[in-house]
Structures are given as structure tokens and as C-alpha cells.
N, C-alpha and C positions, 0 to 999 in steps of 0.2 A: 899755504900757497906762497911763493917770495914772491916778491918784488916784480924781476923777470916775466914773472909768469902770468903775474898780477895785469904787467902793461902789456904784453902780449895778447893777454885775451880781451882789452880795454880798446886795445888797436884793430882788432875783427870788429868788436862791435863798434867802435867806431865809423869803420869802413862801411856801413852798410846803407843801401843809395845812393850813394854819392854818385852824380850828375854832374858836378862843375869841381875846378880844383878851387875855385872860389868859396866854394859852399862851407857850411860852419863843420860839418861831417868829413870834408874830405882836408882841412885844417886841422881837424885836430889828429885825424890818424898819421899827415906826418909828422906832426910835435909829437904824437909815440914813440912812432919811429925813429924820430932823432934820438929820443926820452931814454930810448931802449939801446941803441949804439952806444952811448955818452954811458950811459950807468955801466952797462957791461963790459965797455972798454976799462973803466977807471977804479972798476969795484966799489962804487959808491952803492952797492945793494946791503951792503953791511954793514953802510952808517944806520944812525937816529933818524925817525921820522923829521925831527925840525929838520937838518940837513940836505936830509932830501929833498923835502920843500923847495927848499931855496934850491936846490940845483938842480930841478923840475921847471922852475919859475924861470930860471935863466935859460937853460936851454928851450923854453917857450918861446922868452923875450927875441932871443936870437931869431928864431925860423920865423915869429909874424912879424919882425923888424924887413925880412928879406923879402914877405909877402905884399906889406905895406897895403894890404884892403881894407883894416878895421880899423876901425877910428878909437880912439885908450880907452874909454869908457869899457867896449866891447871885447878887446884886447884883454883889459883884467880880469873880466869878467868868465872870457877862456880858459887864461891861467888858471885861475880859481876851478873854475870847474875842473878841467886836469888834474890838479894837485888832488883834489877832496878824489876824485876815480883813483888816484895812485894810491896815497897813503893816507885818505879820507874816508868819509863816507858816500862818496857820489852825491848826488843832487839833494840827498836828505842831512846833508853836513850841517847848513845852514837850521835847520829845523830840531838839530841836537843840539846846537850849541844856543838854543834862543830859551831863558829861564819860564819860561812863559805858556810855552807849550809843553805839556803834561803827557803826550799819548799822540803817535806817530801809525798813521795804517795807509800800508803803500797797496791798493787791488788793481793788480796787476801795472805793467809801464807806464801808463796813461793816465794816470786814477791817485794825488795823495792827498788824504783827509788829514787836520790835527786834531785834537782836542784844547781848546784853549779855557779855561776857564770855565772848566764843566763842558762845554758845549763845542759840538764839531764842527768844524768850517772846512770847505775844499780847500786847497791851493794850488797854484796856477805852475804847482813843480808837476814834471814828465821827467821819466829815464828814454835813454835814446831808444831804449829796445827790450824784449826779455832776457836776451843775453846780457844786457847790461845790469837790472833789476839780481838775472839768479846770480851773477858774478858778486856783485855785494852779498845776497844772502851766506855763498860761498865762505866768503874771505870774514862773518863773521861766525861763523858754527864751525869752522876750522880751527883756531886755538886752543876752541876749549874742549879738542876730542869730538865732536856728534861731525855729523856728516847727511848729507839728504841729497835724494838721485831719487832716481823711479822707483826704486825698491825698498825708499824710505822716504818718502815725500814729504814729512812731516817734520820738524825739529822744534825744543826749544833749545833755547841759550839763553845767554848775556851778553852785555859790552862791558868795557874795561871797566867801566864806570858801577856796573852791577844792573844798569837797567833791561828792565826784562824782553826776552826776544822770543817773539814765535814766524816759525816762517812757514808756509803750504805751498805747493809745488805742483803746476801738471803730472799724472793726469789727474791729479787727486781735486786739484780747483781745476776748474773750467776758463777762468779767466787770465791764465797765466802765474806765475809766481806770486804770494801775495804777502807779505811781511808785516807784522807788527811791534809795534816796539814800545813796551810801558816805561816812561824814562822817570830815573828819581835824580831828586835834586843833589846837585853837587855836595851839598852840606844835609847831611840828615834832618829833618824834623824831626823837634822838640816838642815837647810837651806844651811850653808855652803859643807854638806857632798852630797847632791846632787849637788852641783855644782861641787865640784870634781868630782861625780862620771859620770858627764855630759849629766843631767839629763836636766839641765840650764843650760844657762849663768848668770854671774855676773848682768848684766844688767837686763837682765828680772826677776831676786830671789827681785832686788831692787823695780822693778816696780811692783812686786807682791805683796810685802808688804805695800807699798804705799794705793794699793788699798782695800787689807783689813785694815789696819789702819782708811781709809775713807770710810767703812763700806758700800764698792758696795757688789752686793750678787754674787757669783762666782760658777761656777759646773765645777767639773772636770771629765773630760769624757775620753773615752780610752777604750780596750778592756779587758779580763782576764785576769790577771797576769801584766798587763802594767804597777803597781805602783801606782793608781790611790788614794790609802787610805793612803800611806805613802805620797803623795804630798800635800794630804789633811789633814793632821797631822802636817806638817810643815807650811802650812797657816794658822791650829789655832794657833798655837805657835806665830805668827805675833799679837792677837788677846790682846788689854792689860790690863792690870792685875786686873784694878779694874772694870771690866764688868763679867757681870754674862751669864756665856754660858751652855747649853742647849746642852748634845750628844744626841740622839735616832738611835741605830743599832740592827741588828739582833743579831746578837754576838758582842758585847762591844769589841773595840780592840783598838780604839782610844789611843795615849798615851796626851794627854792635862796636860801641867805644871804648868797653872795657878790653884792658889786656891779655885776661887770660880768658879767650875764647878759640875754640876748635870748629870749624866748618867744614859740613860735612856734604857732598852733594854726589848726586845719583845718578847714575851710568846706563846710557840705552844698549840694547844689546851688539854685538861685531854685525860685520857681514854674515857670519855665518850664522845670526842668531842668536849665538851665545853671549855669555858674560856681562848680562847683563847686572847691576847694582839699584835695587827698588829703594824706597823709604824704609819699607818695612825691614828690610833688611839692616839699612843704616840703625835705623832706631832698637835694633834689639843688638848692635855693637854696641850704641853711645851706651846702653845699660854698663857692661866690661869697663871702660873708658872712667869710670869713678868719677860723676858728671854731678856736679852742685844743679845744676839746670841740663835741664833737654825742651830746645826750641825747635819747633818742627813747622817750618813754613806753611804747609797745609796738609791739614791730612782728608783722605779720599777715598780709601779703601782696607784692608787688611791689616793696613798700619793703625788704625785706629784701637783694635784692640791690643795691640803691644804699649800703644801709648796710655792707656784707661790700666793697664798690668803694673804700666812703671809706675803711673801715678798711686797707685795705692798700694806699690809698695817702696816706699821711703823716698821717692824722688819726687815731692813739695816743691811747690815755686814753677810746675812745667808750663809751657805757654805755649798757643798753634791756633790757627784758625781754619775754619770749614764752610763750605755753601750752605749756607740758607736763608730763610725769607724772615724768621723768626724765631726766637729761641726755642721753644715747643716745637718749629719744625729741625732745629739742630739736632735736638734727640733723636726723632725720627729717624734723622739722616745717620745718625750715630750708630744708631743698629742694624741700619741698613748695613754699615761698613763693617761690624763688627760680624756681623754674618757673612759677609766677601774673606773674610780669614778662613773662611771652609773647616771652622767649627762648629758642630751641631749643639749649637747652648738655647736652652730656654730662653722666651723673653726677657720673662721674670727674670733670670739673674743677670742678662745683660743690662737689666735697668736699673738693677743691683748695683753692678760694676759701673754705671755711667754715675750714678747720685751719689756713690763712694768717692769717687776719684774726681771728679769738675762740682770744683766751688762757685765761679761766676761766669755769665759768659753776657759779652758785648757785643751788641748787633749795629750792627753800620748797616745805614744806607746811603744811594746816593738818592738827595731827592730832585724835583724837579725845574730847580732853578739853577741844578749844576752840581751844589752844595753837597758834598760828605758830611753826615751827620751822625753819631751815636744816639740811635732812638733807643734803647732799653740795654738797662745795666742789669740784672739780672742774676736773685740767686738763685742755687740748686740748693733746695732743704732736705733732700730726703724723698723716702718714701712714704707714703699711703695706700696701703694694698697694694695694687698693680701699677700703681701711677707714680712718677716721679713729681714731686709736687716742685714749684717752681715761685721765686717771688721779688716782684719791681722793687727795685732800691731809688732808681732813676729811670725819668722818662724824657721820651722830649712828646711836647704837645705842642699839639694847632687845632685849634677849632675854628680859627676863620675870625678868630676877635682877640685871643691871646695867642702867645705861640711861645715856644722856648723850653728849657730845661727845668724841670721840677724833682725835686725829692718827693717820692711818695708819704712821706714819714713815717717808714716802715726802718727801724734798724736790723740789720741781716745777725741773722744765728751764729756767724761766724766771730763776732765781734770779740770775745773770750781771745781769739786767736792772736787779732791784733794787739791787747792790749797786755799777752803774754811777751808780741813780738815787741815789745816795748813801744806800742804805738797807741797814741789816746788823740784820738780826733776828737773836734771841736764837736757838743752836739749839735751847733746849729746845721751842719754840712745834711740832717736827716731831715729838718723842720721843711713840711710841705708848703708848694706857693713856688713864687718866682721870682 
């Protein structure tokens, strides 16, 4: 959508009740109006956003200079709003650009929650209208290709920035447009910054990197909102520099430091249905692509057996995370998926294929104080008859008198691995306690 068309349809919804020329409604739609003269006389629609800004700003300053009703406080506070409807984000600008808040949900005009520190709070932000609401949802599922109307009510995406976007639409909610938005930080998290934020311990951030360095394949599991892509963000960062890695996600959000990385992301199908691009799809290209790593933001269904394929055979080091409540139910969920490939495979050698291919896997939760936590590190050893046997490396505990991260003092089978990758960790990192 340009420019133009951007304040065109800002200036309807603008216009809507307006009762007095006094009113904040019927002020802002002729600072559009002028907004919209002024650009498209001079061809400022094909400058940079700063520019426009400022020449938004001033053709504001001019028309409530003339109007002379609001007092400066109220006056900037217009502009502002203006600018973020032009070449912002409407009334949720303020709430993207605040480091603070984590998790943005707009249900419907009237209605925006944050999440600030684990925990939801309302806020006293409103869009003027639904028009105003779907116009932003519009102008962000536009760049990146997807699209949503009646006959597609449902979109994810991104922002510039990589944070993730889902939006739902009448008639599909009932409550009008509803947007969400998971924002990541300007600056990736580190390995160190989850540990502060006691996400880990010291110990286990060491033993993590360890085994991606010796390129075991790792899923991280855990339920919504648990942190499960920002853990998995800081284990590719472990990943070094001269390997060639391979992302494939729904919406790209990944932030990857190293140089030679290839991102890959998936396409919903046209208007007419076709052409669409899945995961699964992506993921049996990145095989072709001669991929030192294949990162797969989550996987969910059919793709899971291409991913359990790659990994046993020669593609080490793969890393993705999946829903579930606990490592034992990640399996579960694993063959659930691997059966959505609408291949008729026994159990058995699906659990075959799962204790082959996934060396450890991390379970995040969020617990109830807000906190993201790694509750169980966990290996995959094998088989025993029909069972994939499974075993704590790390845990976090609470019994209501201790609480925190513990080594089981169990050292994992794989250990051979590490110390061929040239890797010898300290034994204490295994000694049980706290």
C-alpha cells in the first residue's frame, strides 16, 4: 500500500462521527487532507520515512496553527499520533518502541493488553475505529507478500525488526480485527542474558554449547509464550562461524550472527489457492543447498519426518523446537507428526527414527511468577524394546524449601562425542546439588 493510499484510507477513518470541526476526529481528517495535497503535489511519497515525518509534522503544525483550539501539549500529542497512522504504527508505536514490554495483543479497537514482565496489564491505548485497527494489520502483512480479507482472515508475519505477527479478522473473530504481536529485542539475547535472567544456570549455558559445538541435534520444547525461539536463537549463536546454516520458519524471526546463513521462509497459498511454499517443502530443499546446519523454527507436522531423515543421515548439529508439556510428551507429539507425512510406518521404527536422530532436548516453561525457565535438559539414549528410554542431565527444582538448577549427576552417553569434538568439560558441571 503507498503512502497515498495509506493517508487516504487514515482520512475515512478518521472522518468517522464527527459532530464538531472542533472535535479531535474532525482535526485530524483535515491535517490528512492537507497531508495528502502537500505529498502528492511535491512527490514527497518517495522520500524516506524520517522525511516524511518531519514534512507530516509540519504540514500538521500549519492547519492547528490556523485552528488555534489545542493547547501544545495536546497539539504534539496529534502530530504524533498522525505521523505513527502515516508512516508508524498507529497508536501501538509507542508500545513497540518501549524495551519493556515483551508481547503486544490488540482484541479488537477498544481492547490493548502488554505483557510486561511476564505478566499482562491492560492499557488505556484505543484505535479510532475497525477501519483504523484492519488498516495497520493491512500495511504490515503487505511487504512481506501474505495478505488477509474474508477469504483469508487469518495471516502470520513479521515486522522490520523480525517480531512476530499474527492477525485474525471478522468474520472469523467475532470481536473485530485482533492482532498480535511477539516483539524481540533490538539486540539478540545471549547466552549470558538468559542466565541472568534465570532462564539457566551457568553450568548448563556451558554444557549446552558444548553440544552444539559437537554438533548433537537438539529440539527445544515447551509450551506458548515459554521462550522456546529465543533459547533456540542463542544455541545458534553457539554454531561457528565457518559453517554454513540453513533457517526455514513460517515467519523469519530468527536473529543468526554468523555470516554465512541462508533464510528460508514459507509461503501461504494465492488467491486462487495455489502455490503455496510449507516447511516441509523448505526443509527437503535445505537437504540440495549443501547445509552444515538446518535450523527449523518449529516443526508441527509432516515436516518432522524430513527433519528425523536429514538428521540421521549426515546432517549433525540440526536444531528446532516443538509444543509440548514435557520431554516424554515431545515424543508423543513426534509421531503424531511423523504420521501427518501420510506415511504408513510402524511405531516401532518411528521411535526407531526419533532415538536415532535427537540427541537432547530442552524443555522451557513459563512459570508462574512470569519467569522462563529450563526445567529438564534431557537425553535421548536409545532404545529398550518398544520404548525410547530417556535421561535428566539437568533439572530445575522446587520443593517449596529449595528451588533452582541441579545436575542430576548423571553424565549423558554421548559424552565420547564431545571429547572427540575436542571438547572436555570440567566434571564438576555433572556433580549433583546446588
Amino acid at each position: 500500500m503507498s503512502l497515498l493510499e495509506r493517508l487516504e484510507r487514515n482520512e475515512v477513518s478518521a472522518g468517522t462521527h464527527v459532530t464538531s470541526i472542533h472535535s479531535k476526529a474532525a482535526l485530524k481528517k483535515k491535517i490528512h487532507q492537507a497531508v495528502i495535497e502537500e505529498i502528492g503535489k511535491n512527490g514527497y511519497a518517495d522520500r524516506g520515512e524520517g522525511d516524511l515525518a518531519e514534512k507530516i509534522r509540519e504540514i500538521a503544525r500549519k492547519v492547528l496553527a490556523e485552528e488555534g483550539s489545542l493547547s501544545r501539549t495536546a497539539q504534539e500529542q496529534l502530530i504524533q499520533e498522525i505521523v505513527n497512522d502515516s508512516v508508524g504504527y498507529g497508536p501501538i508505536e509507542q508500545l513497540l518502541n518501549d524495551p519493556e514490554v515483551t508481547e503486544i495483543m490488540v482484541n479488537g479497537p477498544n481492547q490493548v493488553f502488554i505483557e510486561r514482565n511476564g505478566r499482562l496489564e491492560l492499557t488505556p491505548i484505543k484505535f479510532d475505529s475497525d477501519e483504523q485497527l484492519l488498516n495497520l494489520i493491512e500495511r504490515i502483512v503487505a511487504p512481506i507478500g501474505r495478505r488477509i480479507d474474508e477469504s483469508m482472515p487469518m495471516v502470520d508475519a513479521r515486522l522490520k525488526d523480525g517480531s512476530r505477527v499474527n492477525a485474525i479478522i471478522p468474520p472469523v473473530s467475532l470481536i473485530g480485527p485482533v492482532l498480535t504481536i511477539r516483539k524481540f529485542s533490538k539486540e539478540p539475547f545471549q547466552a549470558k542474558d538468559l542466565i541472568e535472567l534465570g532462564t539457566m544456570s551457568e553450568e548448563m549455558c556451558q554444557f549446552l554449547e558444548a553440544c552444539v559445538k559437537a554438533r548433537l541435534n537438539i529440539v527445544v520444547s515447551g509450551g506458548t509464550g515459554s521462550g522456546k525461539t529465543t533459547t533456540l536463537n542463542v544455541l545458534s549463536s553457539f554454531i561457528p562461524a565457518n559453517e554454513r546454516i540453513v533457517t526455514i520458519e513460517d515467519a523469519a524471526e530468527l536473529q543468526l550472527m554468523q555470516e554465512h546463513v541462508v533464510t528460508l521462509e514459507t509461503r501461504p497459498p494465492n488467491i486462487e489457492g495455489k502455490g503455496a511454499i510449507t516447511i516441509r517443502d523448505l526443509v527437503r530443499n535445505a537437504l540440495r543447498m549443501r547445509p552444515d546446519r538446518i535450523v527449523v523454527g518449529e516443526v508441527r507436522s509432516g515436516e518432522a519426518l524430513d527433519m528425523l531423515q536429514a538428521m540421521n543421515t549426515g546432517h549433525d548439529g540440526s536444531l528446532t523446537t516443538g509444543h509440548a508439556n514435557s520431554p516424554r510428551d515431545l515424543l508423543s507429539r513426534l509421531e503424531t507428526m511423523v504420521l501427518m507425512a501420510g506415511m504408513d510406518l510402524p511405531v516401532r521404527a518411528i521411535r526407531e527414527q526419533i532415538a536415532s536422530a535427537i540427541h537432547l532436548i530442552i524443555q522451557q516453561s513459563r512459570m508462574s511468577d512470569g519467569k522462563r525457565r529450563i526445567t529438564h535438559i534431557t537425553e535421548v539414549q536409545g532404545m529398550e524394546g518398544d520404548v525410547i528410554v530417556l535421561q535428566d542431565i539437568f533439572r530445575y527444582h522446587d520443593d517449596g524449601i529449595n528451588k533452582g538448577f541441579k545436575a542430576t549427576g548423571i553424565r549423558p552417553k554421548f559424552m565420547d562425542r564431545l571429547v572427540n569434538a575436542g571438547i572436555n568439560l570440567p566434571p564438576r558441571i555433572f556433580l549433583p546439588g546446588f
